[in-house]
LUMTORDO-916765 format. One record per atom (N, C-alpha, C, O): residue in one letter; x, y, z; residue number from 1. Coordinates in pm, whole numbers. Last residue first. Example, Ala and Ser with C-alpha at 12.3 -4.5 7.8 and 13.67 -1.06 7.14 Angstrom:
BEGIN
<residu: S; X: 1285; Y: -225; Z: 708; num: 2>
<residu: S; X: 1367; Y: -106; Z: 714; num: 2>
<residu: S; X: 1290; Y: 3; Z: 787; num: 2>
<residu: S; X: 1341; Y: 114; Z: 804; num: 2>
<residu: A; X: 1319; Y: -569; Z: 780; num: 1>
<residu: A; X: 1230; Y: -450; Z: 780; num: 1>
<residu: A; X: 1320; Y: -330; Z: 780; num: 1>
<residu: A; X: 1424; Y: -332; Z: 846; num: 1>
end
This chain:
BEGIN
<residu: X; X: -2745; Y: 3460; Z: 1685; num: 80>
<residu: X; X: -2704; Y: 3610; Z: 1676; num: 80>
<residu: X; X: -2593; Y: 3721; Z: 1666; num: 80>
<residu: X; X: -2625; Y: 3840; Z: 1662; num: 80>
<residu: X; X: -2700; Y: 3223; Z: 1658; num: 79>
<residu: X; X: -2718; Y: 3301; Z: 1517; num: 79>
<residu: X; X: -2775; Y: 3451; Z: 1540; num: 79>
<residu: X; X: -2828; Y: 3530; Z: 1461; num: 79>
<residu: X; X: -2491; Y: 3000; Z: 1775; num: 78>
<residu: X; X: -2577; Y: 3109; Z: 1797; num: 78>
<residu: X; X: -2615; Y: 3179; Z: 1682; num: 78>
<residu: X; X: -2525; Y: 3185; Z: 1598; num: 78>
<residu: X; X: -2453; Y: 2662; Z: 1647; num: 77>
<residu: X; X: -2410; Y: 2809; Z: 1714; num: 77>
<residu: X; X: -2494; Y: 2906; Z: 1739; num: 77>
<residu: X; X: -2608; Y: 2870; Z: 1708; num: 77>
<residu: X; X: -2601; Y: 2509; Z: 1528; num: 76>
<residu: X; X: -2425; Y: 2457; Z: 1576; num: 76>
<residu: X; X: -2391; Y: 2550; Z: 1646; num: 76>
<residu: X; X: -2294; Y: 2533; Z: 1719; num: 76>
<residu: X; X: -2803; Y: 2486; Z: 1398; num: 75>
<residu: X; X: -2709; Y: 2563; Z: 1313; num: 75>
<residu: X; X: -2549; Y: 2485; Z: 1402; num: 75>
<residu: X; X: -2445; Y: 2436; Z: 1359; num: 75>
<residu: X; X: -2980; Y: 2381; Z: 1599; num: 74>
<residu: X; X: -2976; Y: 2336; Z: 1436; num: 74>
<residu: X; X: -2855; Y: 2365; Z: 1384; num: 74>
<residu: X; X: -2794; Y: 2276; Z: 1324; num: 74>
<residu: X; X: -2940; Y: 2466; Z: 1872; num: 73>
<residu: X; X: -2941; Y: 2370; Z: 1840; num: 73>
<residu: X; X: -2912; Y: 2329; Z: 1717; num: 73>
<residu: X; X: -2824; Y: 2243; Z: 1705; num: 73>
<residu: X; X: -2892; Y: 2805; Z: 1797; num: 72>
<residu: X; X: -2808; Y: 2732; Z: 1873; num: 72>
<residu: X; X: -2831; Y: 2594; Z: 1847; num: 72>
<residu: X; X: -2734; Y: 2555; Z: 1782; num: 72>
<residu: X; X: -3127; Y: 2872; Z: 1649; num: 71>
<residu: X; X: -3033; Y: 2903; Z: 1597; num: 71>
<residu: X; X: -2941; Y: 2793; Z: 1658; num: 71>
<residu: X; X: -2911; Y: 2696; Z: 1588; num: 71>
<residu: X; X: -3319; Y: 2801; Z: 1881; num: 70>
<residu: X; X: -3329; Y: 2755; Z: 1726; num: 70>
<residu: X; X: -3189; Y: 2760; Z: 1653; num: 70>
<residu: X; X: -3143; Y: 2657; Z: 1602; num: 70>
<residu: X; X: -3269; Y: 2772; Z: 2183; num: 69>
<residu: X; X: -3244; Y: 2887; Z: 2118; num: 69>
<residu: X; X: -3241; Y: 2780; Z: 1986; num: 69>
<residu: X; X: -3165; Y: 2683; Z: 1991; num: 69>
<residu: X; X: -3245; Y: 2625; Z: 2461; num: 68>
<residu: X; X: -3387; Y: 2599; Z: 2341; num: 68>
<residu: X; X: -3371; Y: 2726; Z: 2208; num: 68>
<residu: X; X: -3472; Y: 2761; Z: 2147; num: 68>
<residu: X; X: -3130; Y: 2752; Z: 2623; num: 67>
<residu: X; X: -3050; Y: 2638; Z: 2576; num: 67>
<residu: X; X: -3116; Y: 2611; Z: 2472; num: 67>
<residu: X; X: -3052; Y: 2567; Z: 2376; num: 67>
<residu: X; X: -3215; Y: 2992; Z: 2680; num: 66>
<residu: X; X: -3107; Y: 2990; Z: 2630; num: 66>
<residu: X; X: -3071; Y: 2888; Z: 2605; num: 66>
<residu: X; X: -2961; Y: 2891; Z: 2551; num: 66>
<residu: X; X: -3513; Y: 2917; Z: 2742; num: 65>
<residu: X; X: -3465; Y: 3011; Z: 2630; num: 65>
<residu: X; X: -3353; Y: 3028; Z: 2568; num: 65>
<residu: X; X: -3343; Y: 3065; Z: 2451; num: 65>
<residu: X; X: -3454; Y: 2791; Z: 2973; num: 64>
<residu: X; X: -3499; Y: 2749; Z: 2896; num: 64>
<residu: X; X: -3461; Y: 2794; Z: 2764; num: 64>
<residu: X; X: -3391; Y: 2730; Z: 2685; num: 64>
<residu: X; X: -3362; Y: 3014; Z: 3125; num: 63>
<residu: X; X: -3258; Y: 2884; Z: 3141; num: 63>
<residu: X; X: -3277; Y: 2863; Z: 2992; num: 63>
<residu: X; X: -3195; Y: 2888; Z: 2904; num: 63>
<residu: X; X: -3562; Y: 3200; Z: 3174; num: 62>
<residu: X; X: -3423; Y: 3231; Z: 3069; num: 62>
<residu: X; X: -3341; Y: 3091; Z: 3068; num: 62>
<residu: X; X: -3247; Y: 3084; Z: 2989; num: 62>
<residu: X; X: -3730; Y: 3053; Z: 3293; num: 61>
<residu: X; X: -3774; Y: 3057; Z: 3145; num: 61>
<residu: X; X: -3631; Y: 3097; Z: 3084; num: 61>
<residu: X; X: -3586; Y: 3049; Z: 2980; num: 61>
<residu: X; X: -3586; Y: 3006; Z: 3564; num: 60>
<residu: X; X: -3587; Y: 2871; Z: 3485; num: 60>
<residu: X; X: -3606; Y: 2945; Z: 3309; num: 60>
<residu: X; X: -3530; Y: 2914; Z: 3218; num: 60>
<residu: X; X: -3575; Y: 3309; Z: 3646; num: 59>
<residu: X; X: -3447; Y: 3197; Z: 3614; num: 59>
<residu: X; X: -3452; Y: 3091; Z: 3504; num: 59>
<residu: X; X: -3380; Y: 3075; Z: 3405; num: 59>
<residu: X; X: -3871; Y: 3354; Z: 3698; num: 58>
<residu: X; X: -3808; Y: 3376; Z: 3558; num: 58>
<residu: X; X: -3663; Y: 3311; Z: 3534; num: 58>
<residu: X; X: -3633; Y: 3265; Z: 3424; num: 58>
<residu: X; X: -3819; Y: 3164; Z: 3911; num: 57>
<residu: X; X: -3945; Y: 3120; Z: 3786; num: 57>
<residu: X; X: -3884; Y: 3212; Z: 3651; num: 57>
<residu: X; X: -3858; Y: 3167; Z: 3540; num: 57>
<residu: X; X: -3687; Y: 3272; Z: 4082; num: 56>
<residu: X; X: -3664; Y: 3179; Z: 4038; num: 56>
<residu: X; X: -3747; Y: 3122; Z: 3907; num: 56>
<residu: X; X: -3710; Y: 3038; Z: 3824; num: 56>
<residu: X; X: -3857; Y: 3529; Z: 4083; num: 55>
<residu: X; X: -3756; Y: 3509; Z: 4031; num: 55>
<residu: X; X: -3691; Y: 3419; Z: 4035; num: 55>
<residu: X; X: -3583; Y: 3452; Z: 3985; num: 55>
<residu: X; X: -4094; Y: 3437; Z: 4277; num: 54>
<residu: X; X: -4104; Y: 3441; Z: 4082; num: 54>
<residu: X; X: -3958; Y: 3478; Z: 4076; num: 54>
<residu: X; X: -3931; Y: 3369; Z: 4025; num: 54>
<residu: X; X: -4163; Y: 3185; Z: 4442; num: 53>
<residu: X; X: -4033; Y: 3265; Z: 4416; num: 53>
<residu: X; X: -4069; Y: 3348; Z: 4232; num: 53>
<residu: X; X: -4063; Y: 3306; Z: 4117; num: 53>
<residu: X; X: -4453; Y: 3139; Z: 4440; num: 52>
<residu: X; X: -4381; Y: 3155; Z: 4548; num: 52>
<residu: X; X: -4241; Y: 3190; Z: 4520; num: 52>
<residu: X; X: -4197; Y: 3244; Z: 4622; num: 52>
<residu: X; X: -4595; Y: 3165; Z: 4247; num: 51>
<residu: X; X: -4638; Y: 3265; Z: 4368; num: 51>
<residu: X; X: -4490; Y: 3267; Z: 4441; num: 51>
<residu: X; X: -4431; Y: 3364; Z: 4486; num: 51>
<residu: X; X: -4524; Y: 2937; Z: 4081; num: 50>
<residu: X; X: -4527; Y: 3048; Z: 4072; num: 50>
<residu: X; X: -4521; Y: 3143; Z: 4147; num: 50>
<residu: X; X: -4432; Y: 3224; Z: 4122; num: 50>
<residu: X; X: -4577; Y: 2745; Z: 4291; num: 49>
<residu: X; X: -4462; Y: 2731; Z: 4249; num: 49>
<residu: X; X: -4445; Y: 2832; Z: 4195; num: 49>
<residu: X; X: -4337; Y: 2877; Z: 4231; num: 49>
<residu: X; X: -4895; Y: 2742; Z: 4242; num: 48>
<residu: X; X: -4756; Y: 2786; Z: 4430; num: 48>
<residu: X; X: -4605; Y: 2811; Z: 4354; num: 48>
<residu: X; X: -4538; Y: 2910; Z: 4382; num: 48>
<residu: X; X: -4958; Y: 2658; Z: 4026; num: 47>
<residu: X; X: -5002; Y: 2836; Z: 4044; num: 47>
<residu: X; X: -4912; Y: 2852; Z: 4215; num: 47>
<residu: X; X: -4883; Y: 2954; Z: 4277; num: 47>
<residu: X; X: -4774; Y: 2406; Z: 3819; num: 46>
<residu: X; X: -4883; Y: 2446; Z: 3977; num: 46>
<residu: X; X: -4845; Y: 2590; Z: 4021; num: 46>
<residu: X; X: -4731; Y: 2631; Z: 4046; num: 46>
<residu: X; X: -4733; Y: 2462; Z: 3561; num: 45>
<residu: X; X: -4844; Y: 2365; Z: 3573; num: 45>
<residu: X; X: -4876; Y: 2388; Z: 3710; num: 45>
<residu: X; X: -4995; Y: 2394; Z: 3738; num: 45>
<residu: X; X: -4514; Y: 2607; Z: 3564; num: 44>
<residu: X; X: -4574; Y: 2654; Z: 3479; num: 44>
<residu: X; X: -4743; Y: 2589; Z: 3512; num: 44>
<residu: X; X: -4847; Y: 2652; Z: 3493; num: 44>
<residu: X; X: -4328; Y: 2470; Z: 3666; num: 43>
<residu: X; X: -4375; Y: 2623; Z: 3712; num: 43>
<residu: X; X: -4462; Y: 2673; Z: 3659; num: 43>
<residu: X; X: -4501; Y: 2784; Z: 3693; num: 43>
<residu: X; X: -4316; Y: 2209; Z: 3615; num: 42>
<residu: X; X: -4405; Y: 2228; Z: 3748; num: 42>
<residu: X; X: -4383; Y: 2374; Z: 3751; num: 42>
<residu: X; X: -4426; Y: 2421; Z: 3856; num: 42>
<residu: X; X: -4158; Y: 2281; Z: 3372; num: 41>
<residu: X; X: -4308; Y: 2276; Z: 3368; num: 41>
<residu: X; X: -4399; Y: 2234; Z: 3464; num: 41>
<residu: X; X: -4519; Y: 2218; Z: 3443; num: 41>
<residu: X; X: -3910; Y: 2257; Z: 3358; num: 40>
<residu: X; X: -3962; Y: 2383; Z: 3413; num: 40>
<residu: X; X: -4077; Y: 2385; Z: 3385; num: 40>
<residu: X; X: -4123; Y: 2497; Z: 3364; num: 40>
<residu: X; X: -3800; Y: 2009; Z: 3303; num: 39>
<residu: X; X: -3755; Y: 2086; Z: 3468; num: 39>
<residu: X; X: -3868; Y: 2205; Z: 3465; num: 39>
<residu: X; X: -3913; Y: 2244; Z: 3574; num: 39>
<residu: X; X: -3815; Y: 2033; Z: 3019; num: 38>
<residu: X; X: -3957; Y: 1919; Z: 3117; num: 38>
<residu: X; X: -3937; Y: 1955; Z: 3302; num: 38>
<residu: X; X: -4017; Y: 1937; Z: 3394; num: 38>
<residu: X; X: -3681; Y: 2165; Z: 2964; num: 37>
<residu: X; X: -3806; Y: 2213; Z: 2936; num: 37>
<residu: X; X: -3928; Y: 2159; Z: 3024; num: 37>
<residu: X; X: -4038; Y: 2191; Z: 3069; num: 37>
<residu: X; X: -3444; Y: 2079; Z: 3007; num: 36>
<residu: X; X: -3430; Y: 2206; Z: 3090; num: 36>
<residu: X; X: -3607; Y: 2241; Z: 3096; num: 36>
<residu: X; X: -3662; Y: 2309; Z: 3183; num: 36>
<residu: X; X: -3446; Y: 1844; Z: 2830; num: 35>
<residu: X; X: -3481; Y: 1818; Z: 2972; num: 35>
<residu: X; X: -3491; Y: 1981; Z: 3049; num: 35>
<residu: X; X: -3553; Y: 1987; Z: 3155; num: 35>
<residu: X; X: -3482; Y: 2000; Z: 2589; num: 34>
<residu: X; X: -3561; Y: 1874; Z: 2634; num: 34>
<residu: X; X: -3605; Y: 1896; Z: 2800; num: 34>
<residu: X; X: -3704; Y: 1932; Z: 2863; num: 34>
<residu: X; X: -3227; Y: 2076; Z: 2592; num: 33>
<residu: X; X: -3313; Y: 2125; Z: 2564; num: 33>
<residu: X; X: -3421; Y: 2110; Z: 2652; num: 33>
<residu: X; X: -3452; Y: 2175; Z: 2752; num: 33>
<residu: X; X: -3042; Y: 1861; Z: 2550; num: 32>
<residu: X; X: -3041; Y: 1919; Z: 2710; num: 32>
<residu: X; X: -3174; Y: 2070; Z: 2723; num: 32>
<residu: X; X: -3200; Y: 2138; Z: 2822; num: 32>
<residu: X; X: -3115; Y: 1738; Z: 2330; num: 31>
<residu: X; X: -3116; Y: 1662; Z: 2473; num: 31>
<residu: X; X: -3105; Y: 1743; Z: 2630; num: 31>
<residu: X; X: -3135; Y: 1717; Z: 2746; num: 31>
<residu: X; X: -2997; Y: 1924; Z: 2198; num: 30>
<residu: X; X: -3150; Y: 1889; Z: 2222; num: 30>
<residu: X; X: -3176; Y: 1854; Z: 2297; num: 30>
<residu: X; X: -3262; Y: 1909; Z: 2366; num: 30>
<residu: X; X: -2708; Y: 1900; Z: 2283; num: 29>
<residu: X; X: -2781; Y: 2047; Z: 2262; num: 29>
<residu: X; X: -2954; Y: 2011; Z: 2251; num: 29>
<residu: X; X: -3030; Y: 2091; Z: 2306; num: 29>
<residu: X; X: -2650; Y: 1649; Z: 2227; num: 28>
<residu: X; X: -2627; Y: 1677; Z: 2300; num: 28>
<residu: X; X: -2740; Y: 1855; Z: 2371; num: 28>
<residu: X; X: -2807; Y: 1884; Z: 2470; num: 28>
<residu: X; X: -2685; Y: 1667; Z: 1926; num: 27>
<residu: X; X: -2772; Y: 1569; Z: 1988; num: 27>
<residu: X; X: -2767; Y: 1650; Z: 2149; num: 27>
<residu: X; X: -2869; Y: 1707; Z: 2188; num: 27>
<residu: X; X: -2459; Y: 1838; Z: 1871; num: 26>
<residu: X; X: -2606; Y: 1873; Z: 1813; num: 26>
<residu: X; X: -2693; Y: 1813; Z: 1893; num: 26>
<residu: X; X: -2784; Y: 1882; Z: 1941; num: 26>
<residu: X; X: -2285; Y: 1652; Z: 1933; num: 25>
<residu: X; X: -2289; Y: 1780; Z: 1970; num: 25>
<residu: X; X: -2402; Y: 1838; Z: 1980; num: 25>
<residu: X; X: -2446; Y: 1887; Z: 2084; num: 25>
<residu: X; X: -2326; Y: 1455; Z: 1763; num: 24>
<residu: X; X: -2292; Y: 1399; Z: 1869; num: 24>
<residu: X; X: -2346; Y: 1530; Z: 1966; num: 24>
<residu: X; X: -2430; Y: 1516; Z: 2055; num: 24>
<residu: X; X: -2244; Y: 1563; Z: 1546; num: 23>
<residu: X; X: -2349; Y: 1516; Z: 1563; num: 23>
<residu: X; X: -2388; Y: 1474; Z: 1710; num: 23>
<residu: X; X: -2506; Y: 1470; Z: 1742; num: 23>
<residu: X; X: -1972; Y: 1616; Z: 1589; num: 22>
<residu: X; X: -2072; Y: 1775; Z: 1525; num: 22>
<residu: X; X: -2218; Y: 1700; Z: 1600; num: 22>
<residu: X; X: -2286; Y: 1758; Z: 1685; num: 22>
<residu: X; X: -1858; Y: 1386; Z: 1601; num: 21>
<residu: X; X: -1843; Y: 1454; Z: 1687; num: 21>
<residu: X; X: -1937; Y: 1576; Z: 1659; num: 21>
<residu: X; X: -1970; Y: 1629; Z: 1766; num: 21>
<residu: X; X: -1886; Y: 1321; Z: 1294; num: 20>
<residu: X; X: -1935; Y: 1241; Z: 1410; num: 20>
<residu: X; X: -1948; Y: 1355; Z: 1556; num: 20>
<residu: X; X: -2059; Y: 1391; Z: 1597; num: 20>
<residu: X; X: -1744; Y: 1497; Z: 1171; num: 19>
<residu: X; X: -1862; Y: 1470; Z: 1158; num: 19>
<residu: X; X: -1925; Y: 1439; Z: 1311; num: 19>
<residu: X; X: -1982; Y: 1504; Z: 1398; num: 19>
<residu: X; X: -1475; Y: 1403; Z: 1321; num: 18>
<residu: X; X: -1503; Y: 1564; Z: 1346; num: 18>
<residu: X; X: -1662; Y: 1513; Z: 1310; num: 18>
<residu: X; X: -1724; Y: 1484; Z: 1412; num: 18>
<residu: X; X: -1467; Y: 1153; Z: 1228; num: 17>
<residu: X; X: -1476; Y: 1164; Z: 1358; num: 17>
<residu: X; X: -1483; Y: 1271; Z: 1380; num: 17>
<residu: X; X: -1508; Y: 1279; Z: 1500; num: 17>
<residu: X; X: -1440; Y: 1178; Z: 935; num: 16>
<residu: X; X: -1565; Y: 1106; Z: 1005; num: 16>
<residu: X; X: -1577; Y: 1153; Z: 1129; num: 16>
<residu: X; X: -1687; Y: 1198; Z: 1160; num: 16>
<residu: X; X: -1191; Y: 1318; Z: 958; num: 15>
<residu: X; X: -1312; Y: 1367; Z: 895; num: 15>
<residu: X; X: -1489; Y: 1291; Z: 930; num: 15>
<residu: X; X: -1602; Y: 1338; Z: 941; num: 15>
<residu: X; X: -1039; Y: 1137; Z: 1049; num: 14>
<residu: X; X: -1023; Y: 1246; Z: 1097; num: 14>
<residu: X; X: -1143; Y: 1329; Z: 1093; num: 14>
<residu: X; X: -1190; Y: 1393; Z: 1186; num: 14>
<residu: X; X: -1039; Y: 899; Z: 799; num: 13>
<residu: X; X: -1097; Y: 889; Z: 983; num: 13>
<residu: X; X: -1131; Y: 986; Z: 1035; num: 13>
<residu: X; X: -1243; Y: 982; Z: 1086; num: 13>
<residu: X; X: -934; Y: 1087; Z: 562; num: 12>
<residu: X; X: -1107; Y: 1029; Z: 596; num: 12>
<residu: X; X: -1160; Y: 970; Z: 756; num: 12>
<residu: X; X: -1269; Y: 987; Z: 813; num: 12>
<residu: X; X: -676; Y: 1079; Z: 624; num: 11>
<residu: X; X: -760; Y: 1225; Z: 668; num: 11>
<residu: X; X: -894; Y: 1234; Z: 677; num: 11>
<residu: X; X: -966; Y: 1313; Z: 739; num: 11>
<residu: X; X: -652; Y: 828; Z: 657; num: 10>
<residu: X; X: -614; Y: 912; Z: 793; num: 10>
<residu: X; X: -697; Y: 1076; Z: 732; num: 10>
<residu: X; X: -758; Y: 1157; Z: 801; num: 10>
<residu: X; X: -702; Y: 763; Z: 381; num: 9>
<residu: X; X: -721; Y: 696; Z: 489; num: 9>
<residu: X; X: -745; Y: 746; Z: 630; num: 9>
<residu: X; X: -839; Y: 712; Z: 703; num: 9>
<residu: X; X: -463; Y: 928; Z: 275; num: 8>
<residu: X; X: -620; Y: 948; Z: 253; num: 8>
<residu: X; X: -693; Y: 880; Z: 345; num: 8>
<residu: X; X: -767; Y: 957; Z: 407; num: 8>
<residu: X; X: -245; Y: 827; Z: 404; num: 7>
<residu: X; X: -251; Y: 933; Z: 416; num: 7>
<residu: X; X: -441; Y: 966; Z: 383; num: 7>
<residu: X; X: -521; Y: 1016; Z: 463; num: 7>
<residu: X; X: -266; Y: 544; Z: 252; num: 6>
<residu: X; X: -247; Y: 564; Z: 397; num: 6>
<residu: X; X: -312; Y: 677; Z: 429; num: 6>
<residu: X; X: -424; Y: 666; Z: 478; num: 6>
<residu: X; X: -232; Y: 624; Z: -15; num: 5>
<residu: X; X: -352; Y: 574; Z: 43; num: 5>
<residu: X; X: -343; Y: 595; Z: 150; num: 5>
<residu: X; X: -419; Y: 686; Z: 184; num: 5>
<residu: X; X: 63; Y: 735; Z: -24; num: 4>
<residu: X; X: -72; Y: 858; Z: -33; num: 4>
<residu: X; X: -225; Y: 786; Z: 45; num: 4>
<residu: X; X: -302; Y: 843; Z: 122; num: 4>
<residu: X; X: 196; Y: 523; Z: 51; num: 3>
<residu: X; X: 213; Y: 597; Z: 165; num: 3>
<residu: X; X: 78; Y: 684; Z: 120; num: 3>
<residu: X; X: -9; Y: 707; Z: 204; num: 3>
<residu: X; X: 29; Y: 246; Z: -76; num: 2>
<residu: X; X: 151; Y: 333; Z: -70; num: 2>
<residu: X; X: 113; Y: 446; Z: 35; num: 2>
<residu: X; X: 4; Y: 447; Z: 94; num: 2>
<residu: X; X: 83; Y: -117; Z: 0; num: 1>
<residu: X; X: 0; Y: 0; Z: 0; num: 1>
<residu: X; X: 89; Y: 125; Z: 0; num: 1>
<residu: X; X: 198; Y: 126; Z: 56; num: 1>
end
């Protein structure tokens, strides 16, 4: 085998595994979406939990907002 195959070889692993890793990333970013969304829907679903700290209550929606950002999950980044 000559040294160029080799070399193509190694820059196609390199290249799968950045892919891979993007995806991996992306997943990661929904997944934590998800769960920040399903954390903050006893504030939303019992009227005490509201009453009783609202600035913890707005905490959670900016939590939400910032990990659930469209741009941020799909794109890979912020798109502001």
């Amino acid at each position: 085998m000559q040294k160029s195959h080799i070399y193509i070889l190694i820059i196609l692993a390199v290249g799968f595994f950045l892919a891979f890793q993007y995806q991996i990333n992306k997943m990661d970013r929904k997944l934590t979406c998800i769960y920040n969304s399903i954390n903050v829907l006893p504030y939303f679903i019992v009227p005490e939990l509201r009453t009783a700290d609202p600035v913890a209550h707005q905490e959670q929606i900016k939590l939400v907002e910032s990990t659930c950002d469209k741009g941020y999950i799909f794109l890979g980044g912020f798109s502001k």
